[in-house]
KETORSE-305610 format. One record per residue (C-alpha): x, y, z; residue in three letters. Coordinates in pm, whole numbers, padded with zeros to 5 digits, always signed. Layout:
<atoms>
XYZALA...
</atoms>
This chain:
<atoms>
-06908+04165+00191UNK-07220+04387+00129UNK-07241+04492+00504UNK-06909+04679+00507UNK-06855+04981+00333UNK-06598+05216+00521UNK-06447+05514+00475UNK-06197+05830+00638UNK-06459+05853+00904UNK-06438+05508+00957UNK-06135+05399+01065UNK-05955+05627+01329UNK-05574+05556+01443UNK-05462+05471+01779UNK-05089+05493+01813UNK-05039+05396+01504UNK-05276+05110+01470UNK-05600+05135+01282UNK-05895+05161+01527UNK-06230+05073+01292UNK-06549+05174+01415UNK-06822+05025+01584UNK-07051+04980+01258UNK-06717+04859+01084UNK-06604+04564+01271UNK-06970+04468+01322UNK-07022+04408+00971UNK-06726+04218+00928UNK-06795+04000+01204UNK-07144+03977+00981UNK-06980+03908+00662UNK-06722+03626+00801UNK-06930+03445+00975UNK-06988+03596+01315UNK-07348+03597+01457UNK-07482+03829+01745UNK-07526+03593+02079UNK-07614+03854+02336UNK-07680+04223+02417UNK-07687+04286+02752UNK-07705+04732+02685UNK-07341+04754+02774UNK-07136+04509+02529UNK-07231+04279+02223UNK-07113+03945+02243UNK-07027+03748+01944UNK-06949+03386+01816UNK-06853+03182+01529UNK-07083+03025+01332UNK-06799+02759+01240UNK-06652+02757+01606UNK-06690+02400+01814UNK-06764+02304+02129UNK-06369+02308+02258UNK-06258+02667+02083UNK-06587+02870+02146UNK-06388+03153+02096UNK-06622+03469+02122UNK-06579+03834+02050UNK-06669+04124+02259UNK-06771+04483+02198UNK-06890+04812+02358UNK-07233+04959+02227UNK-07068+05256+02218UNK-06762+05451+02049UNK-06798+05734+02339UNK-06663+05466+02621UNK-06339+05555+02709UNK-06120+05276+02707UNK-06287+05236+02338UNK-05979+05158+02161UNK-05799+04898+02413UNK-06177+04732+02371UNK-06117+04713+02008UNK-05749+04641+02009UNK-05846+04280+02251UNK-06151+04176+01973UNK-05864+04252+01684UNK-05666+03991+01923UNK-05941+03761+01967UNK-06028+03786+01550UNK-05592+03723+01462UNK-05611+03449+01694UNK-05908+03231+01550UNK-05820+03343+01168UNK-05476+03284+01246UNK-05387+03617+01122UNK-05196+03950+01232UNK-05411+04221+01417UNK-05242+04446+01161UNK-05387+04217+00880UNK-05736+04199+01054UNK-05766+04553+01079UNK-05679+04657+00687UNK-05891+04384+00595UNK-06200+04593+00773UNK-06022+04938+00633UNK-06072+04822+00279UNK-06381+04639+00270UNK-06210+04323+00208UNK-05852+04226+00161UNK-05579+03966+00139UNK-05253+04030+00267UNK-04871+03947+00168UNK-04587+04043+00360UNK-04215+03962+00298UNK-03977+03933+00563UNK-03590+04052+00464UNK-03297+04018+00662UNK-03061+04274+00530UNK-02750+04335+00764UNK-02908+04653+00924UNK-03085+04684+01281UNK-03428+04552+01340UNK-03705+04778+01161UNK-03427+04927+00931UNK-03269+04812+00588UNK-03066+04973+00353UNK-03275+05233+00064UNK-03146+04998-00205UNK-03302+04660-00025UNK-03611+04847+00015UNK-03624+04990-00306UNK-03552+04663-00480UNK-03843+04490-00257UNK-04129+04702-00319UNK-04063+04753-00672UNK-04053+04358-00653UNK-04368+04310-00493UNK-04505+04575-00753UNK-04433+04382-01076UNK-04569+04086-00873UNK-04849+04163-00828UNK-04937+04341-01208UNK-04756+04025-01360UNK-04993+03778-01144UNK-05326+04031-01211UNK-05188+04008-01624UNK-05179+03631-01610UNK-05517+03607-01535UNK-05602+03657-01852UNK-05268+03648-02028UNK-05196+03225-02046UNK-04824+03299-02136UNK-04513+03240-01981UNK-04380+03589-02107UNK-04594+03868-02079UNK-04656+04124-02396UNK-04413+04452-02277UNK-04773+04643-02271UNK-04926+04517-01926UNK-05304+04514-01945UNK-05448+04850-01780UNK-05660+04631-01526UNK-05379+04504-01377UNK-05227+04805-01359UNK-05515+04978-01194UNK-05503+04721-00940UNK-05164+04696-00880UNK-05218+05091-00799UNK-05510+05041-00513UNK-05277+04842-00321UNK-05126+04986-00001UNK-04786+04892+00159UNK-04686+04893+00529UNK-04401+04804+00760UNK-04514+04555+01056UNK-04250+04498+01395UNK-03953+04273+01272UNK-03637+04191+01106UNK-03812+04407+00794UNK-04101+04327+00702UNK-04329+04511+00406UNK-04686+04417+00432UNK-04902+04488+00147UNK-05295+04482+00149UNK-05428+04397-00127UNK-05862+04501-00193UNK-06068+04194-00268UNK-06283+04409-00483UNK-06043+04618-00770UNK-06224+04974-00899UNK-06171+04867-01275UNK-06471+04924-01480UNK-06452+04750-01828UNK-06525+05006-02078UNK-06752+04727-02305UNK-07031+04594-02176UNK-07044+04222-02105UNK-07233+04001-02364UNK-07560+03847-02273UNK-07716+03519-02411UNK-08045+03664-02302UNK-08103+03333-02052UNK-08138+03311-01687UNK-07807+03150-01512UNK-07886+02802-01345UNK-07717+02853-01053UNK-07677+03246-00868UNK-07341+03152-00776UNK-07156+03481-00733UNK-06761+03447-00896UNK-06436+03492-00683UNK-06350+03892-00687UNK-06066+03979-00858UNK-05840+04055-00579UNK-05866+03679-00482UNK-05825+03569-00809UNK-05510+03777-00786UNK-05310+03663-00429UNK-05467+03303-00530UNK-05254+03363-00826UNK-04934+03510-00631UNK-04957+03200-00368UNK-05000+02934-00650UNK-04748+03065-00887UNK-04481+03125-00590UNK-04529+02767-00475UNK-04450+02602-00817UNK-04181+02802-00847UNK-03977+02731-00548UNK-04085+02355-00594UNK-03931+02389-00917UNK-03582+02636-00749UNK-03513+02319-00498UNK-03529+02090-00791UNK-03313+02245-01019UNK-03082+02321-00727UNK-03066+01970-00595UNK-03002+01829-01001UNK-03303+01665-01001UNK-03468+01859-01293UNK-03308+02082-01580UNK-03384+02466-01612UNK-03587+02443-01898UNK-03878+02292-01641UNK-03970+02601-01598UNK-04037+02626-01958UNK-04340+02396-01919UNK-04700+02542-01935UNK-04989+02444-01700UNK-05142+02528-01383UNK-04970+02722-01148UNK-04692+02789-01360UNK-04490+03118-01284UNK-04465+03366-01554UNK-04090+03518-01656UNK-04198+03861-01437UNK-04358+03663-01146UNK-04017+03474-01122UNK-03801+03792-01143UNK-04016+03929-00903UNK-03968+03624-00653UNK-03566+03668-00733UNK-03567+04050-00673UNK-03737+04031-00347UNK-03409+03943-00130UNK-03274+04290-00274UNK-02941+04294-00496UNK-02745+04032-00282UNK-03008+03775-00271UNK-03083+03798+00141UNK-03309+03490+00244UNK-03646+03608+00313UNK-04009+03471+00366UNK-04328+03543+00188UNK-04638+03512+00378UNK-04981+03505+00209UNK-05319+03561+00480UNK-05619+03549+00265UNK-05985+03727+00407UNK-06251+03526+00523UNK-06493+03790+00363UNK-06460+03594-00018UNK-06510+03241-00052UNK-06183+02966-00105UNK-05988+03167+00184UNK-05727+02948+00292UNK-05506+02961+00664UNK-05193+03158+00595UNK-04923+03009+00460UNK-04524+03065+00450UNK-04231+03051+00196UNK-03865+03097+00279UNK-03669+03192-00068UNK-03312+03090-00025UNK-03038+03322-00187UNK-02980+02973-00427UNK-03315+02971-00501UNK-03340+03300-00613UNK-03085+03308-00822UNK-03236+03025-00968UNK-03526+03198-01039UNK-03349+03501-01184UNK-03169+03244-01455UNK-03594+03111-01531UNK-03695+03432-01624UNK-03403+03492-01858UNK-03438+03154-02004UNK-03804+03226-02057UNK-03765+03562-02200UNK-03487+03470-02460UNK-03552+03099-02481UNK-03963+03119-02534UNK-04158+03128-02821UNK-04388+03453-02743UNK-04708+03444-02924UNK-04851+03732-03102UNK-04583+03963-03106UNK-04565+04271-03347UNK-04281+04413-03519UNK-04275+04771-03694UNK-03961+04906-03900UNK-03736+04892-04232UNK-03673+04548-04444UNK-03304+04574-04456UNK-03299+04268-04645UNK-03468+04021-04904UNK-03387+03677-05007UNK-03534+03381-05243UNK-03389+03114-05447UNK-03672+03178-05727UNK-03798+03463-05911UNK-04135+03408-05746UNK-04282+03242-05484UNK-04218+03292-05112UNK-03910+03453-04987UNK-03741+03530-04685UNK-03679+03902-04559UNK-03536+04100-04212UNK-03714+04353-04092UNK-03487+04560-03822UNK-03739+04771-03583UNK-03887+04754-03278UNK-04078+04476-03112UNK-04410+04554-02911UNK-04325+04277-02629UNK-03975+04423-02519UNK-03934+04747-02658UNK-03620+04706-02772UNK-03458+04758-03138UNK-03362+04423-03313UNK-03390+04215-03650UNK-03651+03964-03704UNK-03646+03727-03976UNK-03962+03686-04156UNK-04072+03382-04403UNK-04321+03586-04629UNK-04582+03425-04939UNK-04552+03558-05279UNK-04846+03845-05246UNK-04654+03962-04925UNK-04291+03945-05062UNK-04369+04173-05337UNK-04509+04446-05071UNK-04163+04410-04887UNK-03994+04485-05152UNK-04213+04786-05242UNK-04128+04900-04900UNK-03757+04813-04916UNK-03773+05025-05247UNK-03943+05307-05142UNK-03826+05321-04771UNK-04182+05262-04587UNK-04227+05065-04261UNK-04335+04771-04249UNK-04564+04572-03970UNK-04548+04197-03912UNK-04743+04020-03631UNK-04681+03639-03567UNK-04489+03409-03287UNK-04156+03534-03143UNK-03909+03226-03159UNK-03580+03294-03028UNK-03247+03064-03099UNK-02898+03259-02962UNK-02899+03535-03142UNK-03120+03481-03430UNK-03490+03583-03407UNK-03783+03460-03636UNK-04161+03561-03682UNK-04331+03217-03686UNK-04694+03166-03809UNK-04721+03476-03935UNK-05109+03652-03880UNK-05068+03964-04050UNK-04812+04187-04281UNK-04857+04513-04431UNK-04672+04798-04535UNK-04722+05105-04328UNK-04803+05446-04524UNK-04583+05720-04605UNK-04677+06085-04590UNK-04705+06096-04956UNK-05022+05804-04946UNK-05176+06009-04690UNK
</atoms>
């Protein structure tokens, strides 16, 4: 991916379609694979490294941008590139605009003419695709199947480089997504002070990311079609491991067919420019199975035991059956993971007892941090890590 750096300059537009330039698409054709076979002074000619004897597909270029039927030259090797990588022209090209990307596109089918769909379908999709794609960046390094309310800023900074599109169609959205993200982590990295054994360079973290959206979308319509057909309960979706679709990811997938569910297809086309790229593959998301989906998330997000979850605001009440020991109190205030104002029932020792009622006398805030566990109504802080009383303006 080190040969292709591009820029404004870089890419021009030919009736609409992104034209890249001659040093562009030659160092893609570098970094996937493509080696120089001939120059005769007039054209380059180009091959496969991977092709066989029965494809020998090759790819053909001017030697310069100043020939005049430049961009129908360009727009046939964009042909000749979707063709072997079984990709869109359209996806070819912003792969070379960014440097490197994958691509997803959804397909709706909203009751409107071809190219058009209502502002609320369209609205609903891209917003979709949005939390997708920072729920699936989060879960790289959030193992939960409910994400903490405050979305890591990585994934947020990514989910802000990507760039949306409408391709020829039904109504499709196509989103490009970089290989390489712009985050910078403010810490530096530990070092062990040795030499790694093996120079093997790690998966960017845009791959990481549509790697995620593919493998996460997959389990969970697997999982849809089995629920639908009776075959497995609801709560399957409850079960950890690999693959397994976070509560946003699923709302996502069930918010993508707009407000009255529309069938549509996700398609996923990965870049050959980072390693593990895979052909493109296709998902259609029945209207069942998204409202399937829809009732996972809500199962996750009030069914789940959420780990690490902090609580802030007023005991309203204390209870124990001795005069000392450990009690039981409710703290009613605000939860970091949802936002939202509720009461949490927390089991506290004897040392931390006496500080809620210290707060319950004087009127201070308290903060508790443990595992959210949710049954109906009732909500508990499990395994409690930490709780301590918040000062007033008179301890300042």
């Amino acid at each position: 991916m080190g040969d292709i750096v591009s820029g404004p300059d870089d890419i021009s537009r030919e009736g609409g379609t992104a034209v890249p330039s001659l040093a562009v698409f030659a160092g893609y054709l570098r970094g996937a694979g493509w080696v120089l076979d001939d120059d005769d002074g007039r054209t380059t000619l180009w091959r496969s490294r991977f092709s066989d004897a029965e494809t020998n597909m090759r790819v053909v270029l001017p030697v310069s941008q100043e020939v005049r039927d430049y961009a129908s030259r360009i727009d046939e090797a964009l042909r000749v590139l979707a063709y072997v990588e079984r990709r869109l022209p359209q996806e070819v090209a912003a792969d070379m605009s960014f440097g490197g990307a994958d691509n997803v596109s959804v397909r709706l089918t909203p009751d409107a003419p071809a190219g058009e769909a209502p502002l609320l379908v369209a609205h609903s999709a891209i917003s979709a695709l949005r939390n997708y794609v920072i729920a699936s960046a989060a879960a790289l390094d959030a193992d939960s199947l409910v994400l903490p309310h405050r979305r890591p800023q990585r994934a947020e900074s990514y989910a802000a480089q990507a760039r949306i599109s409408t391709q020829p169609g039904s109504f499709v959205l196509s989103l490009s997504l970089p290989l390489e993200d712009a985050y910078t982590e403010t810490a530096p990295s530990p070092t062990t002070g040795q030499e790694p054994l093996l120079d093997v360079r790690p998966l960017p973290f845009g791959r990481r990311v549509t790697s995620r959206m593919l493998a996460a979308a997959q389990k969970a319509q697997r999982l849809a079609k089995e629920v639908g057909d009776g075959d497995k309960p609801l709560s399957s979706f409850g079960k950890t491991g690999q693959g397994a679709a976070n509560a946003t990811e699923l709302e996502a997938l069930s918010c993508l067919g707009g407000p009255d569910r529309d069938v549509y297809q996700i398609r996923f086309s990965q870049s050959p420019l980072a390693a593990g790229s895979r052909e493109p593959t296709r998902l259609k998301i029945t209207p069942g199975q998204q409202r399937i989906l829809g009732e996972a998330a809500d199962f996750l997000r009030t069914r789940q035991p959420r780990a690490g979850v902090t609580v802030i605001g007023l005991v309203v009440r204390l209870f124990r059956e001795r005069k000392f020991g450990k009690g039981e109190v409710v703290i009613q205030g605000v939860d970091d993971d949802t936002g939202s104002a509720r009461r949490f029932r927390v089991e506290l020792d004897e040392s931390d007892y006496r500080l809620a009622v210290r707060a319950h006398e004087t009127g201070l805030q308290v903060t508790a941090t443990g595992d959210l566990d949710i049954r109906g109504t009732r909500r508990s802080l499990r395994r409690l890590v930490s709780f301590s009383v918040l000062p007033g303006i008179e301890d300042d």
